[in-house]
N, C-alpha and C positions, 0 to 999 in steps of 0.2 A: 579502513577496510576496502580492499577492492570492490565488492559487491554493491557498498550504499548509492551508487548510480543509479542501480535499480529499486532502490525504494524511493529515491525522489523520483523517476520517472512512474512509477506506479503511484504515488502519493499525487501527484500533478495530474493524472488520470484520473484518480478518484477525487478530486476536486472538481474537475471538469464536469464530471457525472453526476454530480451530485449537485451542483451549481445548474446545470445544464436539462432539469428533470427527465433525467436518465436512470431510475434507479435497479434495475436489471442488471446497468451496468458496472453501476457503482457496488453492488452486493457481487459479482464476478469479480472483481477487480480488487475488492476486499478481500474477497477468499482465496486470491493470489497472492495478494501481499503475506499472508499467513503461509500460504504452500511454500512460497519462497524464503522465509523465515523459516520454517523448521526443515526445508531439504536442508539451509547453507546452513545449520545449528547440527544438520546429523553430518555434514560436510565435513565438520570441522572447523569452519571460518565464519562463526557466530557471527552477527553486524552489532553494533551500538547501537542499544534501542531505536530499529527503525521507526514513523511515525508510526501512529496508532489512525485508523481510518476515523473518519467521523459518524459520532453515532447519529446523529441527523442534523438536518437542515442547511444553512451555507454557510461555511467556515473557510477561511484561508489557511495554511499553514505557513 
């Protein structure tokens, strides 16, 4: 899909944040990857299961 660039650069973000004891920004960043899943899902150009954010603590993807 053309779009999935944006969920690894969002996903690489919320790793950082959440790695990084940022979690304001990690819950922002989380709630974008969502906005941006269902804008590109009423778009038309659904993506393949982008990641899922992590529900806590330090994880890599």
């Amino acid at each position: 899909m053309r779009h999935d660039w944006v969920f690894d650069v969002l996903s690489d973000l919320l790793t950082y944040a959440t790695q990084n004891g940022l979690p304001r920004l990690a819950s922002k960043v989380s709630e974008t990857i969502d906005e941006a899943r269902s804008e590109i899902a009423a778009a038309g150009d659904a993506p393949d299961e982008p990641p899922k954010p992590p529900t806590k603590g330090r994880r890599m993807h």
